[in-house]
N, C-alpha and C positions, 0 to 999 in steps of 0.2 A: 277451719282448715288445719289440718295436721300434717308436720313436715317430719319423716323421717330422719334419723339423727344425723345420717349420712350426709343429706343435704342438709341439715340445719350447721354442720362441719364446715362443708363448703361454701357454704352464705358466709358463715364468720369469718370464712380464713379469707375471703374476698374483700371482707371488710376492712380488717386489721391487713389483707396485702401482702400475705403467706403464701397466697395460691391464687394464680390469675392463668388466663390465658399467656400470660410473656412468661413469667418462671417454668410454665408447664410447657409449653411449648421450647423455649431457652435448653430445660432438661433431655425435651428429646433429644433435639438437636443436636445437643452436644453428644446424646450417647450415637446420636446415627452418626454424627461428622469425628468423633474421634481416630476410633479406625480408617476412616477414609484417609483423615489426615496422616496418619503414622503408618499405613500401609499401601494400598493402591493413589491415592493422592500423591503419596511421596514419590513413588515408584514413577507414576504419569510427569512430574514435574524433573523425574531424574538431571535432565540435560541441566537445568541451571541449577540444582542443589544436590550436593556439591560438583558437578559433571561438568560446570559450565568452563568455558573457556577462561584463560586468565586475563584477560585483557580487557572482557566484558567484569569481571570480580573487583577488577580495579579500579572502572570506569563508576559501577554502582558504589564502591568505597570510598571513591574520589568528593562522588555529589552528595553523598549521603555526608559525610566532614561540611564539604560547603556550605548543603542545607542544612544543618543543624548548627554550626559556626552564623551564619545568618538571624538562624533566628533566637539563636541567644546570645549574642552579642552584637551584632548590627541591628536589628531588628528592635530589639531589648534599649537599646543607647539611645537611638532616635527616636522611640516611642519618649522615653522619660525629654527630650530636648523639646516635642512637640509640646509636653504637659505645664514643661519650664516655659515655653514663649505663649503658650496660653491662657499659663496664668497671668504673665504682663501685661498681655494683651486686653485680659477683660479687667483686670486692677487699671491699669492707664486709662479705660473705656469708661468705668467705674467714677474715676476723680473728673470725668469730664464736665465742663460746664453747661447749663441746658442750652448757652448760645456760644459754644466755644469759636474759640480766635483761628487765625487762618493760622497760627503755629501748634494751634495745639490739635488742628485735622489732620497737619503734617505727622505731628509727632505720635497721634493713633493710627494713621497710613504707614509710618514705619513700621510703629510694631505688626500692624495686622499683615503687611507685607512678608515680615520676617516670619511669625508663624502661617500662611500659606507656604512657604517655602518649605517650611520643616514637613509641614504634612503632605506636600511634593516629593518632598526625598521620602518618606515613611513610605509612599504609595508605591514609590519604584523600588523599593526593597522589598514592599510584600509582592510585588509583582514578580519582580526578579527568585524568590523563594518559590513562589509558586510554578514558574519557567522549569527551575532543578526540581520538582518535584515529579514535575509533568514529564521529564527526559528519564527521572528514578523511574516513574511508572511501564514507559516503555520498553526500557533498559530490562526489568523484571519481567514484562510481557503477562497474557492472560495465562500461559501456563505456569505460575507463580506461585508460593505461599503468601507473599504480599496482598495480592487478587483476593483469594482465600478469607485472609484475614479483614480486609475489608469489605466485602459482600456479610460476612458473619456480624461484621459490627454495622452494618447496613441494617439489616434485619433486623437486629434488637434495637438500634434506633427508630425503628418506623416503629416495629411491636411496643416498644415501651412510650412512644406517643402517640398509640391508637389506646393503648390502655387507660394513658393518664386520662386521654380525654373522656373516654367512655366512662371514666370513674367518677371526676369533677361532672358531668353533664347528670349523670345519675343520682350524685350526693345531695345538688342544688335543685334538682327536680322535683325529687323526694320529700325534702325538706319544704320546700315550697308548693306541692302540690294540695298540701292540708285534707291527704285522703287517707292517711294513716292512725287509726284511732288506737292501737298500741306498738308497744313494740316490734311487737312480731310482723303487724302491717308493714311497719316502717322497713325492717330488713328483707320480707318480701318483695315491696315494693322497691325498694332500692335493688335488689337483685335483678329481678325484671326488667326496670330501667338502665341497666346495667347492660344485661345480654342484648334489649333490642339493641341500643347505641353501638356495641361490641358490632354486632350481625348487621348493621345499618352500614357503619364505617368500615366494615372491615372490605369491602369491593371495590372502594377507592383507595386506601392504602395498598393494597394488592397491585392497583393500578395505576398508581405511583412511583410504588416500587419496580414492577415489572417494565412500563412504559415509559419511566425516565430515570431513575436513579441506578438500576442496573444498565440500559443502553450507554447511557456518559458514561459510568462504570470502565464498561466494558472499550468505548471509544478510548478513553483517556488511555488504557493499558495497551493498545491495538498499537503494532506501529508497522504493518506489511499488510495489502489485502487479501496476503493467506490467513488472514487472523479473521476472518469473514466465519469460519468456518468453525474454527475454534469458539468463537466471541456465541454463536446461534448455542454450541454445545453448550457454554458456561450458564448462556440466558435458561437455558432448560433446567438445568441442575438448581440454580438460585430459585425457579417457580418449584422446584420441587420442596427444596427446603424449607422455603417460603409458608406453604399452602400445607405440607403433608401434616404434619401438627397439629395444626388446628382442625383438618381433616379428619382425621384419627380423633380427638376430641368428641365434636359432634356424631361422627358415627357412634361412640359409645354410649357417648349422653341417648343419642334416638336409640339405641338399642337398649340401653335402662329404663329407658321412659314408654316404648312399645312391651318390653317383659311387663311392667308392672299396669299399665294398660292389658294387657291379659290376662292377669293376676285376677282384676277385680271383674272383668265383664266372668271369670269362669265364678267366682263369688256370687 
């Protein structure tokens, strides 16, 4: 079997993690969503950047201080107090006797009481971070750079964990399928196993993404059910961005792969 140098490129750069589906895909991306962002994006989002009223500019300045005051210093203090009475807690648990005395079930009922407590307060303060976050998100609304930026890191989140997996599934495959009698087998076959996994997973990440991480998305930032309308437009735009990439991808590859399929039936 003879592999053109082209692909023997893209087998290695897949390997070494040069050239994947999420870099390549990430690249479009960012050359389709730049413009958007710095020209009609900006322009659609006018009314709150900078156009917005001042008294919503203050309200998001207010929470955005709260929420970040929270979680690195309330948030921050209480974690390190939860780790101080948890340490006591399993140290006093630790010196306990295998038939300990009624004072000394007391005396691990106190500590264990004390650190419950602490991890009581930790949990109302992530809750309460969470509350200002959820009033930031509405505050900014779906027509937002906020929204924006986190749909875009949505996307490379799911992308860069359909790859890893499709990579690891591939590696261990490979390695373990003892069908590879040299090199060249091995990166073949790893490739292979590569792309099926890639094109296996990649219909429920889609559908992951589409069906629930962009719908909460979208809820979380909604805060009028004029935003019904808006929120259907944003879901479209995110399946576009989503899908068109990788779209664009395999059209080229089937259109390489049909050229040189006619290449050899005219041979």
């Amino acid at each position: 079997m003879r592999l053109r140098p082209v692909f023997l490129f893209v087998i290695i750069s897949i390997i070494l993690g040069n050239l994947d589906f999420l870099h390549v895909g990430n690249w479009i991306r960012e050359r389709i969503t730049t413009k958007v962002s710095q020209n009609a994006f900006t322009r659609w989002v006018g009314r709150d950047y900078p156009k917005a009223d001042v008294q919503k500019n203050q309200q998001i300045t207010e929470l955005e201080k709260s929420s970040q005051r929270i979680l690195d210093e309330d948030i921050l203090r209480q974690r390190a107090i939860v780790d101080q009475h948890e340490a006591s807690y399993k140290s006093v648990k630790a010196r306990m006797p295998f038939f300990p005395s009624a004072a000394d079930r007391a005396e691990l009922g106190k500590y264990e009481s004390t650190f419950r407590e602490a991890q009581t307060n930790l949990s109302a303060l992530e809750a309460r971070h969470q509350g200002l976050l959820r009033q930031l998100k509405q505050l900014h609304g779906i027509r937002s750079m906020a929204f924006y930026e986190e749909q875009k890191q949505s996307i490379r989140q799911a992308m860069r964990q359909l790859h890893q997996t499709s990579y690891d599934n591939a590696w261990w495959s490979t390695l373990l399928s003892g069908k590879s009698d040299s090199i060249k087998d091995l990166i073949v076959n790893f490739f292979v196993e590569w792309m099926y996994t890639f094109i296996l997973m990649f219909p429920f990440t889609v559908a992951y993404f589409l069906l629930w991480r962009t719908p909460m998305t979208i809820w979380q930032y909604s805060s009028a059910p004029s935003d019904i309308l808006l929120g259907t437009v944003a879901w479209m735009v995110s399946a576009i961005a989503f899908v068109l990439p990788i779209a664009i991808f395999l059209f080229l590859l089937r259109f390489v792969l049909l050229k040189n399929s006619g290449k050899r039936k005219a041979v």
